[in-house]
C-alpha positions as CSV (number, residue, x, y, z in Angstrom):
1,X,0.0,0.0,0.0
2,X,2.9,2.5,1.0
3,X,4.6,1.7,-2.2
4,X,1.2,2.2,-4.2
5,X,0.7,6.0,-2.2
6,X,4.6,6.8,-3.5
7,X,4.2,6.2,-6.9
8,X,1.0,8.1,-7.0
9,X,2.6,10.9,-5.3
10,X,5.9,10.4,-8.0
11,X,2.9,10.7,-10.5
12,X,1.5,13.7,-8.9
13,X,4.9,15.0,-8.8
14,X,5.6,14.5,-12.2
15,X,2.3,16.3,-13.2
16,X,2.7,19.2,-11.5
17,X,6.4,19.7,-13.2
18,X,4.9,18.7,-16.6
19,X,2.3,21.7,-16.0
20,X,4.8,24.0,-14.8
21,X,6.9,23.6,-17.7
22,X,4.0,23.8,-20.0
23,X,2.6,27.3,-18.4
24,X,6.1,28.8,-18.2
25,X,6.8,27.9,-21.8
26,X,3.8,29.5,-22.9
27,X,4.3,32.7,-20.8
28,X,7.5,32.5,-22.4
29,X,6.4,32.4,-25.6
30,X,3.4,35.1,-25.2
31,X,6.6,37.9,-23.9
32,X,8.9,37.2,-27.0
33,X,6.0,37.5,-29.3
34,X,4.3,41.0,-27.7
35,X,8.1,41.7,-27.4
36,X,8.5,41.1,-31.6
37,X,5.3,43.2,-32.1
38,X,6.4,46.1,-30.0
39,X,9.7,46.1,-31.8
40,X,8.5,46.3,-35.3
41,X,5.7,48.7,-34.6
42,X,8.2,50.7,-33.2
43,X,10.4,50.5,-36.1
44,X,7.8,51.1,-38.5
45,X,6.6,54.5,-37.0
46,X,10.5,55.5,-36.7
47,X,10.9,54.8,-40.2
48,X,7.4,56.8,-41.3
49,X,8.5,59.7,-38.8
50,X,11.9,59.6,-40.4
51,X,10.8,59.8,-43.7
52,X,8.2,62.1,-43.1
53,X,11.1,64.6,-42.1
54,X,12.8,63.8,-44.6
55,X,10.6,64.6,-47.5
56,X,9.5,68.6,-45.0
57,X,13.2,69.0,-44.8
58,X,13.9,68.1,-48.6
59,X,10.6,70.2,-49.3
60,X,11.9,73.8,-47.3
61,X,15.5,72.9,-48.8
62,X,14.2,73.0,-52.5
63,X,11.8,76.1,-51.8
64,X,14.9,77.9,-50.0
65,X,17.4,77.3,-53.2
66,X,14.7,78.0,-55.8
67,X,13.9,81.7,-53.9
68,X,17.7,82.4,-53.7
């Protein structure tokens, strides 16, 4: 009987570890993807802003050389 009670408490053991690796794989997994996201939204509206400023400053550079 004592041996039976062990092995179901190795099993129970085992279950909870299994679970716990399961859970912390997925958490895992949620951060590097929101963490993927952020970074190429990020990059995206760095790259619009940058060459939105571009094209302003390209803009007042041609107006300023065609009045002079």
């Amino acid at each position: 009987m004592a041996t039976f009670y062990r092995k179901k408490a190795d099993y129970e053991i085992a279950v909870v570890v299994i679970v716990v690796v399961v859970v912390v794989v997925a958490v895992v997994v949620v951060v590097v993807v929101v963490v993927v996201v952020v970074v190429v939204v990020v990059v995206v509206v760095v790259v619009v802003v940058v060459e939105e400023v571009v094209i302003v400053v390209v803009t007042i550079t041609t107006i300023i050389v065609y009045n002079y």
